[in-house]
C-alpha positions as CSV (number, residue, x, y, z in Angstrom):
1,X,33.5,173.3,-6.4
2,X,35.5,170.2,-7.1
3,X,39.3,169.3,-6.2
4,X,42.0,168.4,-8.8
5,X,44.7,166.0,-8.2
6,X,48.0,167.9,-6.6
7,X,50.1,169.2,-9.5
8,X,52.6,165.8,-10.3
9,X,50.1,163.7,-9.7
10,X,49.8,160.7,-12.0
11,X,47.5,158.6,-12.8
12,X,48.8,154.8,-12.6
13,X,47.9,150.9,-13.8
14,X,47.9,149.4,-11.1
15,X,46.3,149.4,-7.3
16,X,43.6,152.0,-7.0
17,X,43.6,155.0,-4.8
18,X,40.1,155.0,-3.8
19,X,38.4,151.9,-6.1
20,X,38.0,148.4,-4.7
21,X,39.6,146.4,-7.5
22,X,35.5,145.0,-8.2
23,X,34.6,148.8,-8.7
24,X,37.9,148.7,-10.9
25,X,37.2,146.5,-13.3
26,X,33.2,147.5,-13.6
27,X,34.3,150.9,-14.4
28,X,36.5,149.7,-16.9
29,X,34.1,147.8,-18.6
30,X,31.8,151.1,-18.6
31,X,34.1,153.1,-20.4
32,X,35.0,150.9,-22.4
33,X,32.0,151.0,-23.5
34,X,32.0,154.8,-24.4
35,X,34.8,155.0,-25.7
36,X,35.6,151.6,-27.3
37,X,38.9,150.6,-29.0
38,X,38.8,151.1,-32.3
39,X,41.6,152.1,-34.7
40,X,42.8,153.8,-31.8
41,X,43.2,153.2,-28.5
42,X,40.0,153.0,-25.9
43,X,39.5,154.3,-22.6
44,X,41.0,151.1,-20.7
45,X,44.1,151.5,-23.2
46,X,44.1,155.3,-23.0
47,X,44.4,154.8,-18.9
48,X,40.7,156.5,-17.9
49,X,40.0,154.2,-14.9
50,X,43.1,154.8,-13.3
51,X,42.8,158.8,-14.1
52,X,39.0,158.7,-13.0
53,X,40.4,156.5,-9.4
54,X,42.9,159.0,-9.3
55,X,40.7,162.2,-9.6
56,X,37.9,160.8,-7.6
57,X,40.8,159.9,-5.0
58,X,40.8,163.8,-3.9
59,X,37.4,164.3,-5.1
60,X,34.8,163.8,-1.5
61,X,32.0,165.2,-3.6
62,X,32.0,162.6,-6.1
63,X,33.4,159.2,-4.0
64,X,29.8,158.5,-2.5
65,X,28.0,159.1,-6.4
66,X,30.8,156.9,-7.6
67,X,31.0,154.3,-5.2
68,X,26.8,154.0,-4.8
69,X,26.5,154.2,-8.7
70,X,28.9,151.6,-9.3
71,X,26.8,149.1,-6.3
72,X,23.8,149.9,-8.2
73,X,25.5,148.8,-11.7
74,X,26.5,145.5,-9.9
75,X,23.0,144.5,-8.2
76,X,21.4,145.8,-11.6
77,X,23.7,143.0,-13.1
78,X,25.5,145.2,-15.6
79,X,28.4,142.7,-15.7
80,X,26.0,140.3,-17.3
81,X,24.0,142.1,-19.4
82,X,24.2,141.4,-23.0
83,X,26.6,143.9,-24.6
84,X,23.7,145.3,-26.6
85,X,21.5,145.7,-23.7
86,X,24.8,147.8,-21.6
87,X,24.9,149.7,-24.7
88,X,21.6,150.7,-24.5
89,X,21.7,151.5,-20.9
90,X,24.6,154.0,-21.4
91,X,23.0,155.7,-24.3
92,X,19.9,156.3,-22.4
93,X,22.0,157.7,-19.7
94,X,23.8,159.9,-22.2
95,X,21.1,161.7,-23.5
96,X,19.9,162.0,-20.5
97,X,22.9,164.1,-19.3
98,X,23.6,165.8,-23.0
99,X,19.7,167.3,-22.4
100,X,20.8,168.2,-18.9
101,X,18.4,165.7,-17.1
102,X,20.3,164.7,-13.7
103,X,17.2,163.4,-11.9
104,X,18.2,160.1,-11.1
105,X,21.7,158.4,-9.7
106,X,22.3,156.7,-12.9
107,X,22.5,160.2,-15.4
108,X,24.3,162.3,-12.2
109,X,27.0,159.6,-12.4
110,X,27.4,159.4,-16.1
111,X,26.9,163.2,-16.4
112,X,30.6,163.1,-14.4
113,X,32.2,160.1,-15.5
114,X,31.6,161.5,-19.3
């Protein structure tokens, strides 16, 4: 069972509830990934990180996956990669969750962040 955000509750730019401002902006650059601006806005325009810090925020079940998956993103050197190779990485991952495979940290954190 998870926990939503208290009805009113919105999700703001701006200092995290629960994210280090590092884990901020490496989630940011992760969704921006899957869902890149096109035409339309992306997920950094639409607001995700700050809706994902605020859900996660009242959500103990997932702050250890989060905060562990995102360390694990930073030592792997995700930041540095080459965008093809981060794309790569995150399309792995998403088949990974889409076939329902959640055996490692990296497809039970992208199975929640997607």
């Amino acid at each position: 069972q998870h926990e939503h955000p208290k009805p009113g509750a919105q999700a703001e730019a701006g200092k995290p509830r629960f994210f280090t401002a590092a884990e901020m902006s490496l989630l940011a650059l992760v969704v921006d990934h899957i869902i890149p601006k096109t035409e339309t806005p992306g997920a950094v325009e639409a607001g995700v990180p700050a809706y994902i810090d605020l859900v996660v925020s009242t959500n103990r079940g997932h702050q250890q996956l989060y905060r562990e998956g995102l360390a694990r993103w930073e030592r792997e050197g995700f930041r540095t990669m080459a965008v093809a190779e981060r794309q790569k990485k995150l399309e792995a991952l998403c088949e990974a969750a889409d076939a329902g495979r959640l055996n490692t940290w990296g497809e039970r954190l992208f199975r929640v962040l997607k």
